[in-house]
C-alpha positions as CSV (number, residue, x, y, z in Angstrom):
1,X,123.2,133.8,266.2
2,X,125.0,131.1,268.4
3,X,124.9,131.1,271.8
4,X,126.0,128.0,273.8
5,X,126.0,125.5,270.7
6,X,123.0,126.9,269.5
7,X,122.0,127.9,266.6
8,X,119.2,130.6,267.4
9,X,116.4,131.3,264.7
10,X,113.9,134.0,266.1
11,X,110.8,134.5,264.7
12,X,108.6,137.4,264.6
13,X,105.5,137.4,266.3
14,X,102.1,136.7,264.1
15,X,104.7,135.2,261.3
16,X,102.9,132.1,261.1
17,X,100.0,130.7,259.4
18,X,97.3,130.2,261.8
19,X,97.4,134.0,263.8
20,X,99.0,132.8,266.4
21,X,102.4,134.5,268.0
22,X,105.4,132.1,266.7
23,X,108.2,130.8,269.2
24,X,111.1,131.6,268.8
25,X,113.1,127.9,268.3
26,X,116.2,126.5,268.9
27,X,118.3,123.5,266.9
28,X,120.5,122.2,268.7
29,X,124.1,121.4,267.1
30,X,125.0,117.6,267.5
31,X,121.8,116.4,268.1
32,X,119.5,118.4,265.4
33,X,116.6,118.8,267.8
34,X,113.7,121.6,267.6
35,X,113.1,123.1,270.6
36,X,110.8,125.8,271.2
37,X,110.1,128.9,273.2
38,X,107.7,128.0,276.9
39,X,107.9,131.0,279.3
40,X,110.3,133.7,280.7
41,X,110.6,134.3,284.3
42,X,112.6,138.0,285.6
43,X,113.7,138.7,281.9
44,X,115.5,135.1,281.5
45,X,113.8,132.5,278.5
46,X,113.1,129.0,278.7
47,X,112.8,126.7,276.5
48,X,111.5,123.2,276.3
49,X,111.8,120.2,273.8
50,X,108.8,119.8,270.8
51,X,109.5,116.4,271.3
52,X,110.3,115.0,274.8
53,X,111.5,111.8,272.7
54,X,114.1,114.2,271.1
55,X,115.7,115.0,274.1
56,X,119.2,113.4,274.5
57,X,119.0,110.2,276.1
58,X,121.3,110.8,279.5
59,X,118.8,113.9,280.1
60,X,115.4,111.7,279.2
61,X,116.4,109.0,281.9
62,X,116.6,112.1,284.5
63,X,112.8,113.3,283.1
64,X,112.1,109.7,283.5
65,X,112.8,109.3,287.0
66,X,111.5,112.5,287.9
67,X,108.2,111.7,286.1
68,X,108.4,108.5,288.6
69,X,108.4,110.6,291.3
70,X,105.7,112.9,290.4
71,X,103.6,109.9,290.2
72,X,104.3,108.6,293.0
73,X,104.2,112.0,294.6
74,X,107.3,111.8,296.9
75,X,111.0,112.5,295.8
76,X,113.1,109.5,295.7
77,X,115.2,111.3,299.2
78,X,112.3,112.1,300.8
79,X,111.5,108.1,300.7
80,X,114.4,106.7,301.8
81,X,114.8,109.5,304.7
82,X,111.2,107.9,305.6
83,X,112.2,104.2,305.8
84,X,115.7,104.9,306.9
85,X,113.0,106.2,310.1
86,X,111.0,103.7,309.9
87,X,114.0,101.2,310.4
88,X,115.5,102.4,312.9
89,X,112.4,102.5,314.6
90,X,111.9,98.7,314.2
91,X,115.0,97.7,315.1
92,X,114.1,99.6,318.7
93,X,110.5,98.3,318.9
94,X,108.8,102.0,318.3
95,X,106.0,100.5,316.6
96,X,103.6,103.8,317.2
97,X,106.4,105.9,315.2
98,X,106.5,102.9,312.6
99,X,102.8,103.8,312.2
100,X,103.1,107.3,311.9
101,X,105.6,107.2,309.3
102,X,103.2,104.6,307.4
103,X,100.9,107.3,307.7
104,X,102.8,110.2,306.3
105,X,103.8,108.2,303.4
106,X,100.2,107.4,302.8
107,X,99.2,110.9,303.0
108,X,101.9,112.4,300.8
109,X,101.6,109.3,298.0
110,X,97.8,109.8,297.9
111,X,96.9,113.7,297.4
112,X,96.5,115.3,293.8
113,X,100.2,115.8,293.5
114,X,103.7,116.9,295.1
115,X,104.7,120.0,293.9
116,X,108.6,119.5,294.8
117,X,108.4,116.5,292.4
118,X,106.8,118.5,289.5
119,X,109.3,121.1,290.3
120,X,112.6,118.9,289.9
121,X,110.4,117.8,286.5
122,X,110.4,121.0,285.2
123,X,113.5,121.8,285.7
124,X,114.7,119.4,283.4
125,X,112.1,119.9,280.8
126,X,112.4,123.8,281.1
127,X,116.2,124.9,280.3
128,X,117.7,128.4,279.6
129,X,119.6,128.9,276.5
130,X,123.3,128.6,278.7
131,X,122.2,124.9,279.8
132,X,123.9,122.1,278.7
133,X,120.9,120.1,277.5
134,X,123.0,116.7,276.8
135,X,122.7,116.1,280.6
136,X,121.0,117.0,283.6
137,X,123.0,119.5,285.9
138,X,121.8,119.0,289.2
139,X,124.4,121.8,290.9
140,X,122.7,124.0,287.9
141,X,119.6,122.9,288.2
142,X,119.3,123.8,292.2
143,X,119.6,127.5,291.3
144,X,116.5,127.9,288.9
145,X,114.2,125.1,291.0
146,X,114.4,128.1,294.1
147,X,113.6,130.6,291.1
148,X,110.4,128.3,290.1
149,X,109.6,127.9,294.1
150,X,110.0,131.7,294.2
151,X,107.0,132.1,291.9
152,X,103.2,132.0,293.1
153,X,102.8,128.3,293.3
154,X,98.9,128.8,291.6
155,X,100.2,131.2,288.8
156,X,103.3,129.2,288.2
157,X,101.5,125.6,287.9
158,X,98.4,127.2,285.8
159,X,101.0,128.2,282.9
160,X,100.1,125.9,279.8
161,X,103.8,124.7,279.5
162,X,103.5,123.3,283.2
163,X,100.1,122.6,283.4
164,X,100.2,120.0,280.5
165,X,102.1,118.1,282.8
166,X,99.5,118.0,285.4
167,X,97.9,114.5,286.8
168,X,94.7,116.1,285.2
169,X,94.8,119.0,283.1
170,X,91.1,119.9,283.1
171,X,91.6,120.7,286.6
172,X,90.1,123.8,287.6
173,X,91.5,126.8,288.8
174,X,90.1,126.7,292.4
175,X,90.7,123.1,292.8
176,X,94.1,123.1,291.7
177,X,95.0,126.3,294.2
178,X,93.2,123.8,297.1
179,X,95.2,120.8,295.9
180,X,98.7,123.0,296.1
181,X,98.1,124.1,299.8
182,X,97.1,120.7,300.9
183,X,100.4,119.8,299.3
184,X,102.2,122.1,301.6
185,X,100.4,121.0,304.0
186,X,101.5,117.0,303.9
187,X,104.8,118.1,303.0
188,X,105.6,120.6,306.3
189,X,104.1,117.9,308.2
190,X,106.5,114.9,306.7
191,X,109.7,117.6,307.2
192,X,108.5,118.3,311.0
193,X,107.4,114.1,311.5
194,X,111.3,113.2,310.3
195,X,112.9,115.9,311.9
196,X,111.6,115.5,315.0
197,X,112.6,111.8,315.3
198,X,116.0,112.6,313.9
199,X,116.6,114.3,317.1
200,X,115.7,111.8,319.3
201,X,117.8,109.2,317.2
C-alpha cells in the first residue's frame, strides 16, 4: 500500500520473535528509511524515525534546534521577545524591569523543563503518514502541536515515545506531574511579565 510516498508494510500484532506486539513500519521512497509506529491520538497514527540519524538532513537541523531549545528550556521567540524588553528598557533607564526580565529568564531556563519546547520537538519527531518528512512544515506542524497541547499534559509526557526524550527518564510519575505545573506556572508568568510591558511601550 502507498500512501504519500510510502510504502506501507503492516504487521500483525505478536508476529515477532520476542512476544511483543510489532509496529507497523514505514520505508520511505527516496530516502530508504525505517520508521516505525509511536502512538495514535483521536484515531490518527504517528510515526517516528528508528534512527533520528536517518532522518533527512533539512528535517534533523529543525530537531536540532528544537532539542537546543528544550535544553535551554525557552523557545528561541520567547527569548528574543524577552531581550527585545529588556532593551528597550535600558535604553529608558528602567533598570527594576531590566531585573525582572533577568529574573524570568532565570526562572524559565532553570526548572526541569519547558513543555512548549518539548512540544515543538515532538512535533518534528512525531509525523502522520500525509507529512512530508523531507522537511519541517511549520504551517503543518501548528495544527497537530494544539492537538498534543490538547492532551493531558501528565498522560501525554508519560508515553514511552515522549518520555525517552525527557531531561531524565527515571523521573517519577508524581514528580514529573509537579515539574509540568510549575512549568505553566513560569510560563503564564513570562506571557503576563512581557505583555504587560508591551503595553506600556
Amino acid at each position: 500500500m502507498r500512501l504519500f510516498g510510502y510504502e506501507i508494510r503492516r504487521v500483525k500484532k505478536g508476529e515477532n520473535l520476542n512476544g511483543m506486539p510489532k509496529k507497523a513500519t514505514c520505508l520511505h521512497p527516496v530516502y530508504k528509511t525505517v520508521t516505525e509506529f509511536a502512538f495514535e491520538i483521536d484515531g490518527k497514527e504517528y510515526y517516528t524515525f528508528k534512527n533520528l540519524l536517518d532522518m533527512p538532513a533539512p528535517r534533523y537541523q529543525s530537531v536540532e534546534e528544537f532539542i537546543r531549545e528544550a535544553e535551554m528550556r525557552i523557545t528561541g521567540s520567547d527569548l528574543m521577545a524577552l531581550t527585545e524588553c529588556m532593551r528597550d528598557a535600558i535604553n529608558k533607564g528602567k533598570i527594576t524591569d531590566v531585573v525582572i526580565f533577568l529574573n524570568t529568564i532565570d526562572n524559565l531556563t532553570s526548572q526541569y523543563l519547558e513543555t512548549d519546547t518539548y512540544y515543538r520537538l515532538f512535533s518534528c519527531v512525531f509525523f502522520d503518514l500525509e507529512e512530508d518528512i523531507m522537511n519541517y512544515d511549520y504551517d503543518y506542524n501548528e495544527p497537530k502541536i494544539e492537538l498534543f497541547k490538547a492532551q493531558p499534559a501528565t498522560s501525554f509526557f508519560f508515553n514511552q515515545p515522549m518520555r525517552k526524550y525527557l531531561p531524565h527518564v527515571d523521573i517519577s510519575d508524581e514528580d514529573l506531574a509537579v515539574y509540568l505545573k510549575q512549568t505553566e506556572v513560569h510560563r503564564k508568568h513570562m506571557l503576563d511579565t512581557k505583555n504587560e510591558y508591551i503595553k506600556s511601550m
